[in-house]
C-alpha positions in Angstrom: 0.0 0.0 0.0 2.5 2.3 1.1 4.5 1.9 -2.9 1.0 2.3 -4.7 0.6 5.4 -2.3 4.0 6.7 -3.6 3.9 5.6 -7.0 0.3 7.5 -7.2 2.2 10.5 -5.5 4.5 9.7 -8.1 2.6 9.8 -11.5 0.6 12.9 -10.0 4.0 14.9 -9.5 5.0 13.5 -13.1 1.8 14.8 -14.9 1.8 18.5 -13.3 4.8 18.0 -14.5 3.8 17.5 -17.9 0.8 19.4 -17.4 3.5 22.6 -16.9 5.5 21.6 -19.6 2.5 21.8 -21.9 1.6 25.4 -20.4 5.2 26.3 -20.9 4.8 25.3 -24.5 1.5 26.7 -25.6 2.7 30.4 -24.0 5.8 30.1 -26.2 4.2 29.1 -29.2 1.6 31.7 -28.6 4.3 34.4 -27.5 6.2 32.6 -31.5 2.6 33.8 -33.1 2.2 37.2 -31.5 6.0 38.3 -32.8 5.2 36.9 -35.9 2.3 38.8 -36.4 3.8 41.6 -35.1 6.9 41.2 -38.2 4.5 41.0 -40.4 2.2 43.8 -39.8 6.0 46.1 -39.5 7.1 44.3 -42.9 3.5 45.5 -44.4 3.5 49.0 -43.0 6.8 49.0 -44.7 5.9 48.1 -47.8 3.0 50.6 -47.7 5.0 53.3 -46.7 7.7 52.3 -50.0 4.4 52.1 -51.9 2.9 55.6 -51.0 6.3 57.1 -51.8 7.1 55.7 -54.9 3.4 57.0 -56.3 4.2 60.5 -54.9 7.7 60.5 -56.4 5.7 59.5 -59.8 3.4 62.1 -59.3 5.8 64.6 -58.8 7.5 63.7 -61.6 4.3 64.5 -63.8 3.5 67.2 -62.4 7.0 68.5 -63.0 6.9 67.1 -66.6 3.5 68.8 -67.4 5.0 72.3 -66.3 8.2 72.1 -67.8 5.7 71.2 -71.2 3.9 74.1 -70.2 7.0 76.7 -69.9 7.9 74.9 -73.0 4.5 76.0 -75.3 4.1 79.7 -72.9 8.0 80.0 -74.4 7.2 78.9 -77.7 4.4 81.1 -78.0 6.6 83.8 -77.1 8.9 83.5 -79.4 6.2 83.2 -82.0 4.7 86.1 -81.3 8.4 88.0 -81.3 8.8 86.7 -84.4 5.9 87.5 -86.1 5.9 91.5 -84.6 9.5 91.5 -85.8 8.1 90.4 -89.2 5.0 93.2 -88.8 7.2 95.8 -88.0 9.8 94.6 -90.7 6.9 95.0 -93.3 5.8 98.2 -91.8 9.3 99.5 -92.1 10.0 98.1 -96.1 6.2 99.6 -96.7 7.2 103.2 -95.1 10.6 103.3 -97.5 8.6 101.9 -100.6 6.2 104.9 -99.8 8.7 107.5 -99.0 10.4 106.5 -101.8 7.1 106.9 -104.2 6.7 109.9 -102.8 9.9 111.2 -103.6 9.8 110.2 -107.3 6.2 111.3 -107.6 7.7 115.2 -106.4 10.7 114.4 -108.1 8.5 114.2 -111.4 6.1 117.0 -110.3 9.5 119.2 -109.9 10.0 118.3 -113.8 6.9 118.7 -115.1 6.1 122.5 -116.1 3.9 123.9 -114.2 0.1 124.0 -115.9 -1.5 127.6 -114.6 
């Protein structure tokens, strides 16, 4: 009686024991899950953040394109419109020295012609 008392005591101690063990376990493996999770949310935080600056780094990069292309015609337009007073005024100029010059031959042929009373 007195060895199935102790081998009772025995297998009792054994399975809190075992019983510890197990509770030991579980916590790591649950403590395992939690840092896991825990990675992955940081890793996909991470990759959200690279995402979110890569598309503003692409917008930016339009944006900047679509003014420069702007600057580009407003310059273009300039230069058109320099071009095309130049021309005016060039024409303006050749038409004011074709007149003068009309007008000089036209008193230049009045000054020969006798004068009709």
């Amino acid at each position: 009686m007195v060895q199935r008392d102790h081998e009772q005591k025995s297998q009792i101690v054994e399975r809190r024991i075992r019983d510890d063990a197990a509770v030991e376990e579980a916590k790591r493996r649950e403590q395992s899950m939690k840092e896991e999770k825990i990675k992955q949310e940081r890793a996909r935080q991470e990759a959200e953040a690279r995402q979110k600056a890569t598309a503003k780094l692409a917008a930016d990069a339009q944006k900047a394109a679509y003014e420069a292309a702007q600057k580009e015609a407003v310059e273009k337009e300039a230069a058109k419109s320099r071009a095309e007073a130049v021309s005016t005024s060039s024409q303006i100029s050749q038409k004011s020295v074709a007149h003068a010059t009309i007008m000089a031959i036209s008193t230049e042929i009045k000054s020969e012609l006798p004068e009709v009373v």
